[in-house]
N, C-alpha and C positions, 0 to 999 in steps of 0.2 A: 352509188350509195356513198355519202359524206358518212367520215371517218371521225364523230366528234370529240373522239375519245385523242385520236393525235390532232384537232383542232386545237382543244383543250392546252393539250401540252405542250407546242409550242408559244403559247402565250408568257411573255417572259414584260412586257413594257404595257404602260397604258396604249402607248400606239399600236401595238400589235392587237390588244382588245378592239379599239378602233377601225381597223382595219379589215376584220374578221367580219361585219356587217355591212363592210363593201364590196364581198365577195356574192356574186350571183346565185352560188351553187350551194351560199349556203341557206338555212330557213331559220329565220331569226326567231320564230316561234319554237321549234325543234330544240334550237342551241337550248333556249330560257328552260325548257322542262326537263334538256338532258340535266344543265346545272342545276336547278331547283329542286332543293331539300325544304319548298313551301310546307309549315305545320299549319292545317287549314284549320286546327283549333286555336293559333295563336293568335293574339289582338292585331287587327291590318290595321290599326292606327292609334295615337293614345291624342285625345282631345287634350289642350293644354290651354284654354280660355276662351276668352273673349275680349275685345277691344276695338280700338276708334277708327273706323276708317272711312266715314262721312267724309274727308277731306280727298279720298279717290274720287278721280274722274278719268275714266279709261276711254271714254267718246271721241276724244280727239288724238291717243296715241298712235304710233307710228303700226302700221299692218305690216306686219311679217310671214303674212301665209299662214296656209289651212295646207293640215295632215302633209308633213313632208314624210318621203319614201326614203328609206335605203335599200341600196341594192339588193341585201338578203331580203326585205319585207317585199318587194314589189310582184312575185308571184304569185302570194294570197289575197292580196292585195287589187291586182287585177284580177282575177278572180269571179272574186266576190263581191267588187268596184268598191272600195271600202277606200273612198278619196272623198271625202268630209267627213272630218273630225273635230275637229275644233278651231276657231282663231284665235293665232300670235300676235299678241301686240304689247310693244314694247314698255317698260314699266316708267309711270310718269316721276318727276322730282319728288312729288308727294309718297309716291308708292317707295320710294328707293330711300326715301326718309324713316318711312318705319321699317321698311326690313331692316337699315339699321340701327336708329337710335329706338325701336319700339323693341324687333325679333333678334336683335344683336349681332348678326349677318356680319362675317369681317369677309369671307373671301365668297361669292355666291355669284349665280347667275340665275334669272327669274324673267319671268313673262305674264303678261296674263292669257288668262285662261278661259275664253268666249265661248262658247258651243250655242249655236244658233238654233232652232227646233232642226228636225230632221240630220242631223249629226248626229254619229256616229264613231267614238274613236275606239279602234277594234281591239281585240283582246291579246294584250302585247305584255313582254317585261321587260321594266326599267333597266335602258343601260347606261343613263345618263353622260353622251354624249356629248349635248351640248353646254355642259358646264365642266365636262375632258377638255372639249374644245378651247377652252376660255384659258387652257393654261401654257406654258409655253413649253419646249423640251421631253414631249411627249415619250418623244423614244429613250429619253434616257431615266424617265420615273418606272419605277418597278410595279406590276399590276399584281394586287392579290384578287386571288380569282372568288376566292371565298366572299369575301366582303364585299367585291365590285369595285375598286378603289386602291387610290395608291398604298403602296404597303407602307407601313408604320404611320398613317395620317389619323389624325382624330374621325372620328364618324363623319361622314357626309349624310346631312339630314335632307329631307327632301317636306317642306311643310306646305300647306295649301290652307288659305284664308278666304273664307267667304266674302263674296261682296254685295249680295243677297241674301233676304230670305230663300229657303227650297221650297219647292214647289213641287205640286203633284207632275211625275214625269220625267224628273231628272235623275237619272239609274247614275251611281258610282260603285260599282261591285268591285270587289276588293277578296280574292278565294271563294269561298263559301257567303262573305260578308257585305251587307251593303253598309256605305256612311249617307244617310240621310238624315230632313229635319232640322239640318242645322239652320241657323241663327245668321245675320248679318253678321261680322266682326270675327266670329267662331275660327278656330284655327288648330287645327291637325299636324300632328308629326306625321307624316306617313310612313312605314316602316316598308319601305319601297323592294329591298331586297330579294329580289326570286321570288315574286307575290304577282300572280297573274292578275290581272286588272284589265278593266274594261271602263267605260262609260258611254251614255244615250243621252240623248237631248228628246224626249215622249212629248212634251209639251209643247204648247204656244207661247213661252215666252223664252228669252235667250238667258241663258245661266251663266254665270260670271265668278271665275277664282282669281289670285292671286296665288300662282307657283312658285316659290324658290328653293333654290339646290346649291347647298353649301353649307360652310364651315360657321357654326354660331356656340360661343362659349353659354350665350343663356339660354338658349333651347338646350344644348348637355345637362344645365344646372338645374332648369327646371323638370327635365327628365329623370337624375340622380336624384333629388329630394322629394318628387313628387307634390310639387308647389302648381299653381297656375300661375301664367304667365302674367 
């Protein structure tokens, strides 16, 4: 029987959070809902506009793989064969243009976000590792547990940008919530924190986001003032 309660406690650095989901023994599901203080009545995400993104072309980006495992996840995982989830592909000069000069993005790391019909990405919570990954001196940044993130940092936002209309088929559930209907261009804060989530690909056609995760003073500003972007 894992012990999450001294799991927990011994987390003192971002690497040690790190670390804790390359353990076998532990259930990366289990951890998400020991921590999660989820209010399934709070908003899973605040819509923050719409904008240009006809100038994406994600067809020819670099493939970085469909549904990677950590050691914690691969027992449910195998399981229940829940190995299509989405593909990674790397974001083009065009995409990396507006997350900065459009979403204000100074320190972020971002993908896109492909789900082909028949994927599946299973019902996980954000530990946003691979934008941990992206920083250097892990062991010596202090992790708050609460927030998911280095302690004293500004918010780490987590937004996702349509690159289609939605279509009948395409489930993003978010607690109790779905985000559907959106728009081409449309663009969401996700309020990513201790919020179990899931997504499905039901349809015939392949659905397409735009993920980034990190540090942006105008997504803060347009969040504080309640402005669109």
């Amino acid at each position: 029987m894992v012990d999450y309660a001294e799991i927990v406690s011994n987390i003192k650095t971002c690497k040690d959070w790190l670390d804790v989901f390359n353990r076998p023994d532990v259930d990366a599901v289990d951890l998400g809902y020991y921590l999660s203080e989820y209010d399934y009545d709070e908003t899973p995400y605040d819509y923050l506009g719409n904008i240009e993104v006809d100038s994406i072309d994600y067809s020819n980006a670099e493939f970085l793989g469909n549904s990677s495992v950590l050691p914690s996840e691969h027992n449910r995982v195998s399981k229940y064969n829940y190995f299509k989830g989405y593909d990674k592909r790397a974001p083009t000069k065009e995409a990396e243009k507006i997350i900065k000069d459009r979403l204000g993005f100074t320190w972020y790391h971002s993908t896109f976000n492909i789900q082909p019909p028949n994927n599946v990405t299973r019902l996980h919570f954000d530990i946003i590792t691979s934008f941990l990954d992206s920083q250097d001196n892990l062991a010596d940044i202090p992790f708050d547990i609460k927030r998911l993130q280095p302690v004293g940092d500004k918010p780490i936002r987590r937004v996702f940008v349509a690159l289609s209309d939605w279509q009948d088929g395409w489930i993003f559930q978010i607690g109790k919530d779905q985000w559907s209907g959106w728009k081409k261009g449309d663009v969401i804060n996700f309020n990513w924190r201790h919020a179990p989530h899931s997504t499905a690909n039901a349809s015939w056609a392949t659905r397409s986001l735009l993920k980034i995760t990190g540090y942006s003073p105008t997504i803060d500003d347009v969040l504080s003032r309640g402005i669109s972007i």
